[in-house]
Phi, psi and omega in degrees: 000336174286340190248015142262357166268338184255030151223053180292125137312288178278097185308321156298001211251147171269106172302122210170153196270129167126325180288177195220110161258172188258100164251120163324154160232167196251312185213137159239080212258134175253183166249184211260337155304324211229354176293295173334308163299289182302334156320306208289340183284307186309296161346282222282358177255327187245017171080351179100355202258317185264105149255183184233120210277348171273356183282277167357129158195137164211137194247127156285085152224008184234343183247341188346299197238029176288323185075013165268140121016282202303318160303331185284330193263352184279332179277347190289350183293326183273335152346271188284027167251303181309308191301333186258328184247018166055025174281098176258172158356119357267017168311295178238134186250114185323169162301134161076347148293313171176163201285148189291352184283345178293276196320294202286331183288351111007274173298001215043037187266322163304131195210132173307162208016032147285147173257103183246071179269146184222131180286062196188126186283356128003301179349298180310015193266349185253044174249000172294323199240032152073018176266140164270144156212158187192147200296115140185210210271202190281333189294289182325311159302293192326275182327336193269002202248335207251011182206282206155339183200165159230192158280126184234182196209098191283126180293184166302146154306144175223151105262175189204129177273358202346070224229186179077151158299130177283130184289181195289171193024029170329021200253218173296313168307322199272355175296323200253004164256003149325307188282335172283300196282284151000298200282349183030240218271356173278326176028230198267007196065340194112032174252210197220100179255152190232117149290102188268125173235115173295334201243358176039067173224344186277119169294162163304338145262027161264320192302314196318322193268354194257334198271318171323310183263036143303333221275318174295330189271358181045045166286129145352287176185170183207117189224160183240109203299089182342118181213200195290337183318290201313315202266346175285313153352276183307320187292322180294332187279334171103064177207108171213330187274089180244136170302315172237174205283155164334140152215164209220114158348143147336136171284330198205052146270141180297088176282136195276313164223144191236100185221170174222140211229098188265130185280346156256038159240037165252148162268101197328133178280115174216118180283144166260125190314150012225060165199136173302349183278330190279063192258146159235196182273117178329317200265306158311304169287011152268356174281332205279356189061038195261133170295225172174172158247340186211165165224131195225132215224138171147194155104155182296343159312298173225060187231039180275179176282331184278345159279329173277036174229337182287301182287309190308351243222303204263312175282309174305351190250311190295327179272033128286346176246020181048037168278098199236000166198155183292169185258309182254230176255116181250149185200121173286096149243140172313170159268319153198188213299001160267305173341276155009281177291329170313321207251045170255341194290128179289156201213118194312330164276017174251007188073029198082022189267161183244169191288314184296001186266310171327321202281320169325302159347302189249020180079036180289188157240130179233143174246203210248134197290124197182155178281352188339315212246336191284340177237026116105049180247137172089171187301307174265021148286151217267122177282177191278106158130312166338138208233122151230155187251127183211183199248113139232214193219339131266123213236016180285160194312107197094342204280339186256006176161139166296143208056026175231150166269136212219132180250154170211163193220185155272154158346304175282339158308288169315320166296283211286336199273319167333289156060216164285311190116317200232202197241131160190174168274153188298353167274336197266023176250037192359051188237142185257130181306148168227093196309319205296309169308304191257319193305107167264033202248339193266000000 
């Protein structure tokens, strides 16, 4: 809420959960799906004539590499829009930079007390980095492209508490699906959830996957109110000059629900279609031995470099205990293409092995960073009868391929299930947590 008042249009306007105000926006980024609509929107109010180029943004990440015709004339629209209204780089993003919850906050276009509504329900992922962001529809962009703002209407209050240590094999994926799975067939209502991490231990790519599945959780937004994790983040990117001043959560806000979520009684997680909610324990669905056909790790949710550094971590351990190839189809998409290029570098906890070569190791595949397969797109989307265990963020009925079924885990789950063979945890490897070793959250 502070940070919709202090992109207020109307100076008078009150912020409250239920009211509908005039909001500034800092970026309105679509994707090469949802670009066509909102064009066809922008068109249709200014004629074509206005844009706001610092506002603008599309990222070619969901239809890209299907190899269908259609798709390709589909990316071609927003091609020739960025070409006509001069939006270039890192406003707009080639096939193979990156899926966009990745790419801008990358680029630094994501920023603490930015207001970022995005045509991708996703969105909500740059609420990790103390930004609000939130999902909404192409109509709504199309207005945010042709004026500067839009309308929003802020929900109920939430908090989550994070309090306790996280235990061995631990992240972020299993924190929000910890969260999911509490909140059951009811979830977040729609509200505006705020994330306290009490113990100042989730790095920025566990907020990233926790803030991300606001979008499953059917949530409003989910942002974690910016502290030193976050700007030392920036400070690592060579980004210390942010636009706007230091802010702090309320002292005496009217939490609509106030709850706390102790992380050291959670255990890695792997959800069973058809809900990111229907999770269990990891150490349990290894008793059942369930099998698969691909295990596939990425997607804007865990396709960061420490999540693929989470699994190499976890495959470099497993071939030391004489795991030396996967049994099934493993396949790496990056979250974008500086990933990508990143995990060719050697990397000192691999002992100068770089991730992509470990993962290579064992017959991994790493392809060109794009949403496909999590929605059931492209080549390596799931055929009928088909089974995959993946870091992706939805497991609903259909979704990664008509007829297949899609499981989800953290990276180092998912890593070890590779394997194995069968669905389990990095224990069922016989590997003993090493912190110094395996914790990427230090």
């Amino acid at each position: 809420e502070q940070i919709v008042w202090a992109h207020r249009v109307d100076k008078d306007a009150e912020v409250r959960p239920g009211g509908t105000l005039r909001v500034w926006c800092d970026l309105l980024p679509a994707s090469d799906g949802t670009a066509p609509f909102t064009i066809h929107t922008f068109n249709q109010i200014t004629g074509g004539d206005t844009i706001y180029p610092r506002q603008a943004a599309i990222a070619n990440d969901h239809f890209v590499f299907s190899g269908r015709n259609a798709d390709d004339r589909q990316t071609g629209i927003g091609r020739d829009f960025a070409a006509l209204h001069e939006i270039h780089k890192p406003y707009y993003a080639t096939p193979g930079d990156g899926i966009f919850h990745f790419y801008f906050p990358e680029q630094g276009l994501i920023v603490p007390g930015a207001f970022v509504p995005g045509a991708d329900s996703h969105s909500r992922a740059y609420g990790a980095y103390g930004a609000v962001g939130t999902g909404v529809g192409s109509t709504q962009l199309g207005f945010g492209w042709s004026t500067g703002y839009i309308y929003f209407t802020p929900a109920k209050r939430r908090r989550v508490v994070f309090s306790g240590k996280l235990r061995p094999w631990v992240s972020g994926k299993d924190v929000v699906l910890a969260l999911l799975r509490r909140w059951g067939k009811a979830q977040a209502q729609g509200m505006s959830v705020e994330f306290v991490d009490a113990q100042r231990q989730l790095p920025i790519p566990y907020r990233n996957t926790v803030a991300n599945m606001m979008a499953e959780a059917e949530a409003q937004n989910g942002i974690f109110a910016p502290d030193e994790i976050t700007f030392d983040w920036y400070t690592r990117k060579g980004i210390t000059d942010l636009p706007y001043p230091r802010f702090e959560p309320g002292a005496e806000v009217a939490w609509d629900i106030d709850e706390t979520l102790d992380l050291s009684e959670l255990v890695p997680f792997i959800a069973k279609p058809f809900a990111p909610g229907n999770a269990f324990p990891a150490d349990e669905v290894a008793q059942e031995k369930l099998a698969f056909d691909k295990a596939f790790i990425g997607s804007c949710t865990n396709g960061g470099y420490d999540d693929l550094l989470e699994a190499a971590l976890v495959i470099r351990a497993g071939r030391e205990r004489g795991f030396e190839k996967a049994p099934r189809t493993f396949v790496i998409f990056p979250g974008s293409g500086g990933v990508k290029r990143d995990i060719e570098h050697p990397e000192p906890r691999l002992d100068g092995e770089s991730i992509a070569d470990v993962l290579r190791s064992v017959g991994a595949e790493i392809r060109a960073s794009w949403c496909g397969p999590c929605f059931g797109q492209g080549p390596d989307a799931l055929r009928k009868g088909e089974i995959a265990i993946t870091s992706f963020n939805r497991n609903w009925q259909n979704r990664m391929g008509v007829g297949g079924l899609g499981y989800l885990a953290s990276p180092a789950v998912v890593a070890s299930s590779a394997l194995l063979g069968y669905m389990a945890g990095p224990t069922a490897l016989g590997i003993e947590w090493n912190p110094e070793r395996f914790d990427v959250s230090v």
